[in-house]
N, C-alpha and C positions, 0 to 999 in steps of 0.2 A: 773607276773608284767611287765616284759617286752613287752609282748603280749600287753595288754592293753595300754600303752606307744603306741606302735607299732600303735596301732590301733586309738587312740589319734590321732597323730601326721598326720596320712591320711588323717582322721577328716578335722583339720586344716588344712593341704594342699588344701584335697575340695573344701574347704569352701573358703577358697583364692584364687583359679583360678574361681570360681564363683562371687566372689566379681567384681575379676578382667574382668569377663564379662558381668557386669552391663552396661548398657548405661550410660556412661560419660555425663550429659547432666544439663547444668548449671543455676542457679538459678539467675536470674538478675532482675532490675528494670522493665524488659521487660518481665517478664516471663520467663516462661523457654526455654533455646537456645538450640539448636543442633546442636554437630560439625561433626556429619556424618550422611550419606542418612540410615544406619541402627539404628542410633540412632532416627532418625525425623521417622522413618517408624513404631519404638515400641509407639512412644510419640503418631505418628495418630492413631493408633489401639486403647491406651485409652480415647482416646477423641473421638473418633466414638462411642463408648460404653458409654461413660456418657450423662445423662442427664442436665446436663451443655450446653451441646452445642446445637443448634438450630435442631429441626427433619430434616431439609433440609441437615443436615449432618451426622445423627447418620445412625451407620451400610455402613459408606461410608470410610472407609480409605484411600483411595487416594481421594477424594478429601478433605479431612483433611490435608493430606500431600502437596498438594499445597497450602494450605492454609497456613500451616506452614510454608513454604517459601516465600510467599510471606510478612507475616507477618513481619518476620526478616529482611528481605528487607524493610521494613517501617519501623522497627525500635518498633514494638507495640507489645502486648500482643498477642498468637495466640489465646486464647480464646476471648482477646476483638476484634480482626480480623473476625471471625467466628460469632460473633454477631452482626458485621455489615457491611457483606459482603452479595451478592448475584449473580446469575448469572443467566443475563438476556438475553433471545435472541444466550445462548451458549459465553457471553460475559461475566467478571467479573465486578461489579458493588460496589460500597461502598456508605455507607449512607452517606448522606450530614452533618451528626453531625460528625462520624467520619474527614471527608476532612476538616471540620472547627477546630475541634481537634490536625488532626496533621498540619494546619497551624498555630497554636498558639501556640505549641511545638515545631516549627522548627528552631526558632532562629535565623529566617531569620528577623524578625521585632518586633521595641521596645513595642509594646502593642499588645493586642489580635488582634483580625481582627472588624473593625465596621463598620455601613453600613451609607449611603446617601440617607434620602429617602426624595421623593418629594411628598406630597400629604397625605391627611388622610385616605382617604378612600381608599381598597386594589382594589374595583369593581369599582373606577372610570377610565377612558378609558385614562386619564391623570397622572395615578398613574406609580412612577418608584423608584427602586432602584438600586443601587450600594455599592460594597466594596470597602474599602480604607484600609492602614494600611503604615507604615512609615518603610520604608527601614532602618535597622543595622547599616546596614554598612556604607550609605554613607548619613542619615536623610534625605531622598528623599522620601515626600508622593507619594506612590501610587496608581492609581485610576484603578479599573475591569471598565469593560464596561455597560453599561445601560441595565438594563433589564423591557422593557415598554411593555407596553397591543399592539403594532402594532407589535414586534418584536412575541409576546404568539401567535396573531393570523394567523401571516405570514407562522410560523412554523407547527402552526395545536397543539399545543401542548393542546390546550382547547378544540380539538376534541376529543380526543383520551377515551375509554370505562371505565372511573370510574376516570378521571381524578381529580389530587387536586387541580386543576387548579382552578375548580368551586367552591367548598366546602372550602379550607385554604389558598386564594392566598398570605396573608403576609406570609404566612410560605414559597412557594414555591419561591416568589421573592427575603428572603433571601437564601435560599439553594441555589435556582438557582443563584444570583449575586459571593456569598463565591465562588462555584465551577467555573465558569468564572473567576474570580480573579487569583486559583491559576493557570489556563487555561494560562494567559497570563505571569504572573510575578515569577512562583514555580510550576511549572508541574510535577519537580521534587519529591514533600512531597508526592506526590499520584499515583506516578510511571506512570502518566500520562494517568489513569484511568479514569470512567467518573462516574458519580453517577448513584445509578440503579435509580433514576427517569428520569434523562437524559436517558437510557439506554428506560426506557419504553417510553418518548416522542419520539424516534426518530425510534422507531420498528424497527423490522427485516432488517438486510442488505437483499440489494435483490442481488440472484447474475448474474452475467455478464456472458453472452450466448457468449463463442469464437465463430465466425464465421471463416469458411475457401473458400476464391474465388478459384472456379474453372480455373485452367489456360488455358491459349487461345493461341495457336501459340506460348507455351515454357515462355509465359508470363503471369501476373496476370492481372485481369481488370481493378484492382483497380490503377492501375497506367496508364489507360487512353491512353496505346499504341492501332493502328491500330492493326484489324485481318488480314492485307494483309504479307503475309511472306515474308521475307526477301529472298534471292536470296542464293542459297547454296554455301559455299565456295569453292569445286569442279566445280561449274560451271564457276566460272573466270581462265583466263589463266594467269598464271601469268607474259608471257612478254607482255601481252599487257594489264592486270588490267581490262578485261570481259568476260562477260560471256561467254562458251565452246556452240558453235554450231555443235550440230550432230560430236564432237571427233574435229571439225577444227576450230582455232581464229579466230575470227572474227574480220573485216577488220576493223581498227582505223578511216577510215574516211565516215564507214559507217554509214548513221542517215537520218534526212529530210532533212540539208542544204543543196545545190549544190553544187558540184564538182569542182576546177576549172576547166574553161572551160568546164567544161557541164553545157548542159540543167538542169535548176532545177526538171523536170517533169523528166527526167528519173537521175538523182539523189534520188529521192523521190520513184524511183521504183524498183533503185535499192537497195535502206536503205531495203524497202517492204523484199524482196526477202533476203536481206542475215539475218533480223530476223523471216524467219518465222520459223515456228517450234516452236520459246521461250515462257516461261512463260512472261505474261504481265509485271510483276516485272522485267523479264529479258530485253525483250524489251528497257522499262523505264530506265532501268540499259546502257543500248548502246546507247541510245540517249543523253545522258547523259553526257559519257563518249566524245562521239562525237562531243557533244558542245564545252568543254571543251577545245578538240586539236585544232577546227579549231579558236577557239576565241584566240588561240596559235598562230598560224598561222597570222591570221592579225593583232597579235600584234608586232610579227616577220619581218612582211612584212612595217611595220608602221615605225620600230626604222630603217629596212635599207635608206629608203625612207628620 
């Protein structure tokens, strides 16, 4: 009797630490929530395997599992997420019913969302529409932006391989206004997503090729510096601020002006003579400097005068 008792009572324990390892995973208005990544990872596993969910995701548990997050993040069902979800281009996309959905659920404006349209016909080249809807909080109509036959054709959006452009344009100019709408005024309801028809008019990012400039004389091209080099810092002496000739400074008032009291012509031959040897830069560099002391000088000679 005891035995059995005994054996009972294991039972029970069992069965209680299994219980107790069930996913905790909560029943809401919203579907069912997940308060951990191993609770959302069993939830994906079933919803990969039913046929409930769209083929674009069965046999796919991770991306079930994003999808699950991103859902609760919206605030919606993940199976009703997963039925109107897509991803386009490597990008996630939402049907344009859905983005109208949870703009009318967000409680951001006193009436659903409704549209402005101008014109009867959807293929005439004058036809347009817009969303409106009336701010909560502060009874502020607000107006989305125009969505007209120059803006469809400017974008290429009536080009593109099996386009609804052609075939259901009232349909597309409300999808398309609704999604602009929450674009400007609740970007927020849609985590700032775009619809997989926008996702298909606007095709593939294309991506950006880094280029790298070759550097030129320690610098880049792109910044438009001379290939002439600058003058090495070992080459200036430092009590006289130029360039080192053959290990001796070079004379402060040597360059092309004259000397006083010399001849300019053997001034000029003598400047010759104490740069030869230099880099051109170097040169440049002592004439330079040359100019500099003697326009010293007669300004010296100027203030005693």
């Amino acid at each position: 009797m005891n035995d059995t008792a005994t054996i009972q009572a294991n039972e029970n324990q069992a069965e209680s630490k299994a219980i107790a390892k069930r996913p905790k995973v909560a029943l809401t208005e919203n579907g069912l929530v997940c308060k951990t990544i191993e609770e959302a990872w069993r939830f994906a596993q079933y919803l990969a395997k039913s046929q409930f969910v769209p083929e674009r995701y069965q046999d796919k548990p991770g991306d079930c599992l994003v999808a699950i997050d991103m859902a609760q993040r919206l605030r919606v069902s993940p199976l009703m997420f997963l039925q109107n979800a897509y991803v386009v281009y490597g990008r996630p996309g939402l049907e344009a019913k859905l983005v109208i959905a949870l703009i009318n659920q967000s409680g951001l404006f006193t009436d659903p969302l409704d549209y402005e349209v101008e014109g009867n016909d959807p293929k005439d080249k004058k036809y347009r529409v817009r969303a409106f809807a009336t701010r909560a909080s502060t009874g502020k109509m607000l107006y989305g932006p125009w969505i007209t036959w120059d803006l469809i054709v400017a974008e290429g959006w009536d080009k593109k391989q099996g386009s609804k452009w052609k075939t259901i344009p009232e349909v597309m100019f409300h999808y398309r206004a609704a999604s602009w709408f929450a674009n400007r005024h609740c970007p927020e309801v849609k985590m700032g997503m775009m619809t997989a028809d926008e996702l298909y008019d606007e095709g593939p990012r294309k991506p950006v090729e880094a280029k790298t400039l070759e550097p030129t004389n320690g610098r880049r091209e792109k910044f438009g510096f001379s290939d002439e080099p600058d003058p090495l810092p070992e080459q200036a002496d430092s009590s006289t601020d130029a360039p080192a000739n053959q290990g001796e400074p070079v004379k402060p008032d040597a360059g092309n002006e004259a000397k006083e009291g010399q001849p300019p012509a053997e001034a000029e031959a003598e400047a010759e003579t104490e740069t030869e040897g230099l880099s051109p830069s170097a040169v440049e560099y002592v004439r330079k400097v040359t100019k500099k002391k003697d326009a010293g000088k007669v300004e010296r000679k100027k203030d005693k005068l």
